[in-house]
C-alpha positions as CSV (number, residue, x, y, z in Angstrom):
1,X,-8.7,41.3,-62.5
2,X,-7.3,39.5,-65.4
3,X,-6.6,40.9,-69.0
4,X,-9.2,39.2,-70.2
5,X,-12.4,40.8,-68.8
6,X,-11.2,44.4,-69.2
7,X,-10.7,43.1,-73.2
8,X,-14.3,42.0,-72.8
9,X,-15.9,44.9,-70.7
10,X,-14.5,47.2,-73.8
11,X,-16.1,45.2,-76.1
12,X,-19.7,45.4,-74.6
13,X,-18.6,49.6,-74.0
14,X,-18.5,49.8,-78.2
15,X,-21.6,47.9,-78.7
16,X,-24.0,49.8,-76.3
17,X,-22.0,53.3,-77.2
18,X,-23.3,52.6,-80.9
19,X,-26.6,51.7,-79.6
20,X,-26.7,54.7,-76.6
21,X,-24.0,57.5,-77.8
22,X,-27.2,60.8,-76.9
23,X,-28.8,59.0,-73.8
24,X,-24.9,58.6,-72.7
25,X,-24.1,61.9,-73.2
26,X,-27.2,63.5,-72.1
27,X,-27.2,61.4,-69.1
28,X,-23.0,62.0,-68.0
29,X,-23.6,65.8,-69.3
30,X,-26.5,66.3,-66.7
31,X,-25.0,64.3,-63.9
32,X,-21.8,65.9,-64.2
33,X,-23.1,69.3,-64.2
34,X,-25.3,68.9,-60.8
35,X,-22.3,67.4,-59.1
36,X,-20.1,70.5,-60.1
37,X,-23.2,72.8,-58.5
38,X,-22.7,70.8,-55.2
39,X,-19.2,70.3,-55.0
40,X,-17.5,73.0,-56.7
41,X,-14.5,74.3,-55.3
42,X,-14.4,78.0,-54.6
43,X,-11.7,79.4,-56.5
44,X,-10.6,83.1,-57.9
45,X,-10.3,81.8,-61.3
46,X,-14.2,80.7,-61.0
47,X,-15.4,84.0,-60.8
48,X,-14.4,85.5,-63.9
49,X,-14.6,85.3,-67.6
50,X,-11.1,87.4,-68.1
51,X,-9.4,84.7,-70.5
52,X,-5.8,86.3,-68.9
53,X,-6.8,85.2,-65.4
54,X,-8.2,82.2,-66.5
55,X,-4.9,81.4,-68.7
56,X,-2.7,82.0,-65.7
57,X,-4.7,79.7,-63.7
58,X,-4.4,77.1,-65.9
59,X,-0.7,77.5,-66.7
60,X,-0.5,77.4,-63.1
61,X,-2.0,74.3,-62.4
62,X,-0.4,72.3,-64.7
63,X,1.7,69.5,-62.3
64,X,0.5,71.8,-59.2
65,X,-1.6,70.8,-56.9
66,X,-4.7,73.6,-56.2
67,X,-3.5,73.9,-53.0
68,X,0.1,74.7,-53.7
69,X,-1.3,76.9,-56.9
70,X,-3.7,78.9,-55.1
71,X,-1.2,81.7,-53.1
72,X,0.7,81.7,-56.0
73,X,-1.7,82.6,-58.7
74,X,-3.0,85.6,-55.7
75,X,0.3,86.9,-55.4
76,X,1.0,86.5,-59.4
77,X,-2.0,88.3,-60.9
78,X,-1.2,91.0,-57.8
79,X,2.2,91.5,-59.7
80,X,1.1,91.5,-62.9
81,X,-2.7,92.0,-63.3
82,X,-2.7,91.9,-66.8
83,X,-1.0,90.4,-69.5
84,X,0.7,94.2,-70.8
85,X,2.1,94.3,-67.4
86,X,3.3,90.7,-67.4
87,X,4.5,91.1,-70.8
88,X,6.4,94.3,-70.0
89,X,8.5,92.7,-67.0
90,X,11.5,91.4,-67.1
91,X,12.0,87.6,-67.3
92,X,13.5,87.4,-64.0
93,X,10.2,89.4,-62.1
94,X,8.4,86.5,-64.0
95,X,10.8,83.5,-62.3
96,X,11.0,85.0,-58.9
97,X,7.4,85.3,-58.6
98,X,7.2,81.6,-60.0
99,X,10.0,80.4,-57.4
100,X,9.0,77.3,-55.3
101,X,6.3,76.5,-58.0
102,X,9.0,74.2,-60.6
103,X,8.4,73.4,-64.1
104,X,9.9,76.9,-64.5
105,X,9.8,76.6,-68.4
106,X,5.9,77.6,-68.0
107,X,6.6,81.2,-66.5
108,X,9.3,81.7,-69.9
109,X,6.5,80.5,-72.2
110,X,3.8,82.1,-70.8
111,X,5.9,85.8,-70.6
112,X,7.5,85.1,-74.1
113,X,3.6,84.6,-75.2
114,X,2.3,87.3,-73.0
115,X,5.1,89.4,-75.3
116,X,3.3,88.2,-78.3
117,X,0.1,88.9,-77.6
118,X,0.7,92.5,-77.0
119,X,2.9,92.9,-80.5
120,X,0.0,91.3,-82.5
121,X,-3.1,91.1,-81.1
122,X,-3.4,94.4,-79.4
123,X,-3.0,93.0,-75.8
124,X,-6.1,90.9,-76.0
125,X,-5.7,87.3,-76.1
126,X,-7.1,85.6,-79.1
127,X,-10.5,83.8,-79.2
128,X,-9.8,81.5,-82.0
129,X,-7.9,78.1,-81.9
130,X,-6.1,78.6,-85.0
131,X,-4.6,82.0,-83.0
132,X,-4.3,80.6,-79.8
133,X,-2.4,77.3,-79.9
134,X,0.4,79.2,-81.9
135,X,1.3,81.1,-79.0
136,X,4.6,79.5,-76.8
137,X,3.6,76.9,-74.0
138,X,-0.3,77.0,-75.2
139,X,-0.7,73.7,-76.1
140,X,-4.5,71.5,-76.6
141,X,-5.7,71.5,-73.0
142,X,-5.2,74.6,-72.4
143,X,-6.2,76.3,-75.6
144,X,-9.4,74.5,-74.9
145,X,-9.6,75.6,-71.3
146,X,-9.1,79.1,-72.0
147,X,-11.8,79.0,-75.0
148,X,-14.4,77.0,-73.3
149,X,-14.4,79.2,-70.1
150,X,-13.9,82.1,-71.2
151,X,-15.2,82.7,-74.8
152,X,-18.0,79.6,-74.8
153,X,-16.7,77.9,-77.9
154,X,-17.0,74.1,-78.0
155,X,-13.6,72.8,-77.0
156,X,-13.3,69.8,-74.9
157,X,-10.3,69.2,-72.4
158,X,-8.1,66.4,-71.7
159,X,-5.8,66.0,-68.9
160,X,-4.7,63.6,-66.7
161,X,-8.3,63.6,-64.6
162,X,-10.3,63.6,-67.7
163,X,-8.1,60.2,-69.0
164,X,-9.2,59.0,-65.5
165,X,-12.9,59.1,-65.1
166,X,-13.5,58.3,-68.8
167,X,-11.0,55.6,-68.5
168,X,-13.0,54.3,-65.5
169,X,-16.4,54.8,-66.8
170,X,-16.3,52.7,-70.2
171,X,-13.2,50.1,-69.1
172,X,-11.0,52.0,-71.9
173,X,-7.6,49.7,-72.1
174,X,-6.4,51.8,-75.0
175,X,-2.7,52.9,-73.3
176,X,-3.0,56.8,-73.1
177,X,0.0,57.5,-74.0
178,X,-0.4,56.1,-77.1
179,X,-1.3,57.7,-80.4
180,X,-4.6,56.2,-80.5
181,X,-5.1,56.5,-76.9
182,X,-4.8,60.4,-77.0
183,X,-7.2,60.3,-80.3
184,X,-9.8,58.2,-78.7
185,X,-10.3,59.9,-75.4
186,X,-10.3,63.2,-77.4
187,X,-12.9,62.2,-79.8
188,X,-14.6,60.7,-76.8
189,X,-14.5,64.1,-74.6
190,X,-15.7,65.8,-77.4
191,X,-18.6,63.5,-77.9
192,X,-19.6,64.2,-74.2
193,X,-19.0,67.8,-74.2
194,X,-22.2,69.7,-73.4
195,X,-21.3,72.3,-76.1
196,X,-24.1,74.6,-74.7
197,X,-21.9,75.1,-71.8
198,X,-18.6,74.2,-72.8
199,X,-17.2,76.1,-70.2
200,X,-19.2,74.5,-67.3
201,X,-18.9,71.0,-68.3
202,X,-15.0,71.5,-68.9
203,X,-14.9,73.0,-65.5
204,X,-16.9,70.2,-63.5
205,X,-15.0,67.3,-65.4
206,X,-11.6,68.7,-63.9
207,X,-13.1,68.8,-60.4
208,X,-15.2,65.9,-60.7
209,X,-11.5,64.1,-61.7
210,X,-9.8,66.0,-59.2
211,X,-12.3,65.7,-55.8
212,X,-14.3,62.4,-56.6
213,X,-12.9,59.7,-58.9
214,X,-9.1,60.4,-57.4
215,X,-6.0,58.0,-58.8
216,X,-5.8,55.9,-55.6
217,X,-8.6,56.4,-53.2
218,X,-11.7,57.1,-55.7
219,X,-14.8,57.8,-54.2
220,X,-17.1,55.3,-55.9
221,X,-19.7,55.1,-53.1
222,X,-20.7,58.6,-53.9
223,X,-20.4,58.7,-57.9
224,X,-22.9,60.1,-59.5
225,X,-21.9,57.6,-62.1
226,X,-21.4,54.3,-60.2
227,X,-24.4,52.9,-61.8
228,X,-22.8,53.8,-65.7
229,X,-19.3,53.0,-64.8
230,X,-18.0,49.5,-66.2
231,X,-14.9,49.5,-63.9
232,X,-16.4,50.0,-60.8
233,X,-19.3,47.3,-61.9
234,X,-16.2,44.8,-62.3
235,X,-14.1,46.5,-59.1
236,X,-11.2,46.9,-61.3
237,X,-11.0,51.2,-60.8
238,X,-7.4,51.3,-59.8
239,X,-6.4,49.5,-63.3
240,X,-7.2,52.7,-64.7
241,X,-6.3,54.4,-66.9
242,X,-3.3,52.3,-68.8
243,X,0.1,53.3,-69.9
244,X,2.5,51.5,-72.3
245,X,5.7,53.3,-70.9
246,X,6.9,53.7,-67.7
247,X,8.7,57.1,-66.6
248,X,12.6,56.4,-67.3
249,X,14.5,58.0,-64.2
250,X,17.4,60.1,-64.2
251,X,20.3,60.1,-61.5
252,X,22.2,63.0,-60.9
253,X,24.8,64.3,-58.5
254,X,25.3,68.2,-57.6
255,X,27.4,69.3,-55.8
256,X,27.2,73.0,-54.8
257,X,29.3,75.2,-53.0
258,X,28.2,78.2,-51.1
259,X,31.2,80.4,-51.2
260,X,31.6,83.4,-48.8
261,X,34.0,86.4,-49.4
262,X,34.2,89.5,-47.6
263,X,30.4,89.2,-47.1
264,X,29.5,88.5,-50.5
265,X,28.7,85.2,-52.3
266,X,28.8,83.8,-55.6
267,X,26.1,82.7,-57.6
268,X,25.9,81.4,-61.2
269,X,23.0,81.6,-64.1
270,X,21.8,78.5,-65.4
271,X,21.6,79.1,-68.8
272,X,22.2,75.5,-70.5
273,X,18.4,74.3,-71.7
274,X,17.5,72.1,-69.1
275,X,15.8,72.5,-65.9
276,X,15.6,75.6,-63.9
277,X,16.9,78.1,-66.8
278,X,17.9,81.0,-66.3
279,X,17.6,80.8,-62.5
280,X,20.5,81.3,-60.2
281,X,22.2,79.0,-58.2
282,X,25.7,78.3,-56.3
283,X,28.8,77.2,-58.5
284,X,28.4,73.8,-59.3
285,X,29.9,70.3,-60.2
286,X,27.9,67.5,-61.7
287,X,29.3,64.4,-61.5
288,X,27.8,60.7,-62.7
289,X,28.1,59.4,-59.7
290,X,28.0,59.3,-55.8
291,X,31.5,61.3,-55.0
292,X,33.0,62.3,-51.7
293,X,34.7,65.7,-51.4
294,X,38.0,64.0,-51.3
295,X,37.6,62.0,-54.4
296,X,35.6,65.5,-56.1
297,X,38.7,67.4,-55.1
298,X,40.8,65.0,-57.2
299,X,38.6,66.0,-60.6
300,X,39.7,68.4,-63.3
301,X,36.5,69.8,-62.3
302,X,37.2,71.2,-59.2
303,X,40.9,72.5,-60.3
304,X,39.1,74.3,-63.1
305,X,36.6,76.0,-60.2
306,X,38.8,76.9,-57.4
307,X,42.5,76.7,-59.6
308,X,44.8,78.7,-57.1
309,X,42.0,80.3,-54.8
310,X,42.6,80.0,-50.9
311,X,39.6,78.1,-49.6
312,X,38.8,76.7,-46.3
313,X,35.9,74.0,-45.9
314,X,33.8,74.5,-43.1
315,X,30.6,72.1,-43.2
316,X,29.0,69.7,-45.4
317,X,25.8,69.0,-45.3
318,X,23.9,65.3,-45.2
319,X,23.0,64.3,-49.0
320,X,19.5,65.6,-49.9
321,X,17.8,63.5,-52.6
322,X,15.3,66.1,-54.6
323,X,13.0,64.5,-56.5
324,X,11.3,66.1,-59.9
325,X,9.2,63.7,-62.7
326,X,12.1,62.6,-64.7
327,X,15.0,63.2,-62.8
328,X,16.6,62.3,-59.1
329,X,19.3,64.7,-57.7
330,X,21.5,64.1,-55.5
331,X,22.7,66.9,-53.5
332,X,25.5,67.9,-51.4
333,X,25.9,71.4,-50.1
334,X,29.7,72.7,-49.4
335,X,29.9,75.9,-46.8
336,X,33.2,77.3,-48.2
337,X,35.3,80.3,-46.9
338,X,37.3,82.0,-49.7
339,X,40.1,84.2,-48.6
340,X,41.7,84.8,-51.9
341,X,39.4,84.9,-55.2
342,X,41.1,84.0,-58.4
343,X,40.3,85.7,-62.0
344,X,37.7,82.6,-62.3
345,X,35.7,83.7,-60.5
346,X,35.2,87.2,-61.4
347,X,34.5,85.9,-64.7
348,X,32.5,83.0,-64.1
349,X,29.7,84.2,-61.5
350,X,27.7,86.9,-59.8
351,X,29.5,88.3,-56.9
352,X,26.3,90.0,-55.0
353,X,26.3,90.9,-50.8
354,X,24.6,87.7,-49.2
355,X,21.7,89.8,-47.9
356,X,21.0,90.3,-51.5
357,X,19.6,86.7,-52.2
358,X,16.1,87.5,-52.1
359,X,16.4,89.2,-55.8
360,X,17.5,86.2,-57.7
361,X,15.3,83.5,-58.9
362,X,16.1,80.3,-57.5
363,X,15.1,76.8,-57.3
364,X,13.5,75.2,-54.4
365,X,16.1,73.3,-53.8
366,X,18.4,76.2,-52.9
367,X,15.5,77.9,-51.1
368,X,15.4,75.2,-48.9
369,X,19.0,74.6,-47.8
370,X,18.9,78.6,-47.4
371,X,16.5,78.4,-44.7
372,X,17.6,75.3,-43.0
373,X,20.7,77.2,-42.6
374,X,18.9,80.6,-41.8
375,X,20.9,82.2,-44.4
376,X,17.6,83.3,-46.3
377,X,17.5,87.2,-45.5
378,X,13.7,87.7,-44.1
């Protein structure tokens, strides 16, 4: 569908949304609403008005699919059932009980916060909006996710299924990644907000996003809203909603070593700020491009890692490409045999017994070559 009938579909959405702003939201409020009573999904997170569980859940499920989130959240609010607990834990508990889930910098924010929230509001979190978005990793959505559900106060959400349906149902071409984007759908959730049920409405716009009108396959055959909706009037869905930027990429090239000594192994703490912080890993080389081990052996790099230590290569593994939102690794996994440490290494890294593993934090990635190599302790 051209350019120039979304431009004019937006144009007839601002004159009838002067003309029909209540019947509009009146109308979406109540449809919205039923569709949640029928099609609601039965989660934990549901059944409760505790604004910790409900936080948690939310944290959670930010760039995690339900699915994935669900066993987590079980085992996670089994660990720490409430935020004193959570807050009095150690930031490694916190990691390996996130590991596998990524985006690891929500488990820090949400224990430095959980910290907070015991120091100075007396272990309860706080109901107010002013309070609530100053706390580490809270940020809009999920201050008003927290409020809505579990105090009742008026606060619409916005995330990336909300952008979607109201995208969708009034032909919006305003980029929402844009600065006026993110002010228009906000003023336009809050407009639509049933603020008699904040909670609810928030609740069933998220599932209704989530379940029915989906990014690729939306299921407009069974909208409740197929009869409002201006993009599926013109079949032009899958154009929203519009971005002005496309996600920049970035290549990168690890190369870890999994170094055996006298039945120990090394492992080092990422503590640079960038992705998996303060989770544990093999030694590692980065370099800024595609490298075999002959031409890595040849880098100041490597002579800084392994200097005068007696080391035998046994296996490398195939390349594994990982792939995260902004960033494409490329991996190679060295199987080394040390027979002589050097002082590097003692001062470098974490000499631990191999069956010790399942302490650490780690990312996925090393989880997984673990276990395709069965060296995972059960």
């Amino acid at each position: 569908m051209h350019s120039r009938c979304i431009k004019r579909v937006v144009i007839e959405f601002k004159i009838n949304t002067i003309l029909l702003n209540n019947q509009i939201q009146t109308e979406i409020s109540h449809l919205l609403i039923r569709w949640y009573n029928e099609n609601r999904r039965d989660l934990p997170w549901r059944e409760t008005n505790d604004p910790y569980k409900i936080w948690v859940s939310e944290v959670m499920l930010q760039q995690t699919r339900v699915a994935q989130g669900l066993n987590y959240y079980l085992r996670f609010i089994e660990k720490f059932p409430s935020v004193k607990l959570l807050a009095q834990s150690s930031e490694k508990e916190v990691l390996k009980m996130w590991q596998g889930l990524g985006y690891y910098s929500r488990a820090r924010n949400m224990h430095s916060a959980a910290k907070t929230i015991v120091s100075n509001y007396n272990s309860k979190i706080p109901n107010t909006y002013r309070e609530i978005i100053t706390l580490k990793g809270i940020g809009e959505y999920t201050a008003a996710a927290v409020l809505s559900i579990a105090f009742n106060k008026p606060y619409a959400v916005v995330d990336g299924n909300v952008y979607r349906l109201l995208s969708r149902l009034f032909a919006i071409d305003t980029p929402i990644d844009s600065t006026a984007g993110k002010k228009q759908f906000a003023n336009l959730a809050h407009d639509l907000l049933n603020t008699h049920n904040p909670g609810l409405h928030n609740q069933a716009i998220m599932d209704f996003g989530a379940i029915q009108c989906t990014p690729a396959l939306p299921l407009c055959h069974s909208c409740p809203f197929r009869h409002l909706c201006s993009a599926n009037k013109l079949n032009i869905q899958l154009k929203f909603p519009i971005k002005q930027n496309k996600t920049k990429v970035r290549k990168r090239y690890f190369h870890y070593f999994y170094i055996e000594f006298e039945g120990s192994i090394y492992l080092n703490k990422r503590k640079s700020n960038d992705i998996w912080k303060n989770m544990y890993e093999f030694p590692l080389i980065e370099t800024d491009k595609k490298m075999s081990l002959s031409d890595l052996m040849k880098t100041a790099s490597f002579n800084t890692l392994f200097s005068d230590a007696e080391i035998t290569f046994h296996q490398k593994l195939k390349t594994q490409k990982h792939l995260l939102t902004h960033q494409h690794i490329y991996v190679n996994f060295y199987e080394v045999e040390m027979t002589k440490p050097i002082a590097n290494f003692v001062d470098s890294f974490l000499r631990i017994n191999t069956s010790d593993i399942n302490n650490f934090p780690i990312s996925r990635l090393i989880q997984k070559y673990l276990e395709s190599r069965e060296l995972l302790p059960k």
